[in-house]
C-alpha positions as CSV (number, residue, x, y, z in Angstrom):
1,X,-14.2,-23.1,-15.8
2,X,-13.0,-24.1,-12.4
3,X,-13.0,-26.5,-10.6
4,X,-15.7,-26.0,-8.4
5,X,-17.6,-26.1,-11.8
6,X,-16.4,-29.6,-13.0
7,X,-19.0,-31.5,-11.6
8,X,-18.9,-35.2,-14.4
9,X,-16.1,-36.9,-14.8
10,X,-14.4,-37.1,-18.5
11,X,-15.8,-40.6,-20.2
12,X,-13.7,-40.3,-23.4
13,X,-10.4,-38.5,-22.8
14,X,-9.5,-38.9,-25.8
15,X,-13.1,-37.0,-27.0
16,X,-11.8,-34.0,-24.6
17,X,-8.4,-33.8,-25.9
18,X,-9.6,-34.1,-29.4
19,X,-12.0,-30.3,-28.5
20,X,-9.2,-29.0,-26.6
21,X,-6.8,-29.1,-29.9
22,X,-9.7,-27.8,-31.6
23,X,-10.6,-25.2,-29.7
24,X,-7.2,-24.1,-29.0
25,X,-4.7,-25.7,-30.9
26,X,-2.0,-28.0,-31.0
27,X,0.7,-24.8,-29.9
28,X,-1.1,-23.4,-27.0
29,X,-2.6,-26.8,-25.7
30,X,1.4,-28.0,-25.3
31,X,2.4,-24.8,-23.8
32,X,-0.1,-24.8,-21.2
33,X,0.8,-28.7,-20.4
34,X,4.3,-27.6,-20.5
35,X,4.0,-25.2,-18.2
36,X,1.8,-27.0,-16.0
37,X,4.6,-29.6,-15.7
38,X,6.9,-27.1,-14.9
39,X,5.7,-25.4,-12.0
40,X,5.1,-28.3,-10.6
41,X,8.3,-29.5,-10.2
42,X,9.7,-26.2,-9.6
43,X,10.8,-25.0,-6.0
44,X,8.6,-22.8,-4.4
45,X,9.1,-19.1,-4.3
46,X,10.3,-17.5,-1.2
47,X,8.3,-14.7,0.3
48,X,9.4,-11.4,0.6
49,X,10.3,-10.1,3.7
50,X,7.7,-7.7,5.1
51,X,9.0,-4.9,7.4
52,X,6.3,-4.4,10.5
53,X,3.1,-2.1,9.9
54,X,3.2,0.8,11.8
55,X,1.0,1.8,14.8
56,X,-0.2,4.4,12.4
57,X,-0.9,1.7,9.0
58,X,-2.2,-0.6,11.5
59,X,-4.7,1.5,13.0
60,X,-6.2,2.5,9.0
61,X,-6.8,-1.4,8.1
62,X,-8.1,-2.2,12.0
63,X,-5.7,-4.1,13.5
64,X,-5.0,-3.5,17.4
65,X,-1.9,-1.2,17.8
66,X,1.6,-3.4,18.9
67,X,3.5,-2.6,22.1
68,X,5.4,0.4,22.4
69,X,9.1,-0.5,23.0
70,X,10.3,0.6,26.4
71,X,13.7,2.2,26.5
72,X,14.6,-0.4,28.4
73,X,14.2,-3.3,25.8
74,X,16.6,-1.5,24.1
75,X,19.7,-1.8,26.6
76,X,19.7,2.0,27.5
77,X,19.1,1.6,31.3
């Protein structure tokens, strides 16, 4: 189910926890709180540095080209 799906609000909590250990049971219903709780006081990942698409990569998925450097950019003039 998402969430999208979850349209009524719960009217007897205790009724929905009551399926949930039923359904799943007592060991995987506290792992999934526990890691619920967690992540969400955890820090968030850093991304990974990306190194720049080439002309040539950029070109296959349809992005415009970037600029050419100019030998000059690069301190050899």
């Amino acid at each position: 189910m998402t969430r999208t799906e979850f349209t009524t609000p719960i009217r007897d909590p205790h009724a929905a926890l009551a399926q949930i250990l039923a359904d799943l049971g007592l060991r995987r219903t506290l792992t999934a709180i526990l890691r619920q709780i967690l992540a969400a006081h955890s820090p968030p990942r850093k991304a990974a540095r990306t190194q720049a698409l080439s002309n040539h990569m950029r070109r296959d998925i349809g992005l415009a080209p970037l600029p050419e450097e100019l030998p000059s950019s690069r301190g050899y003039l």
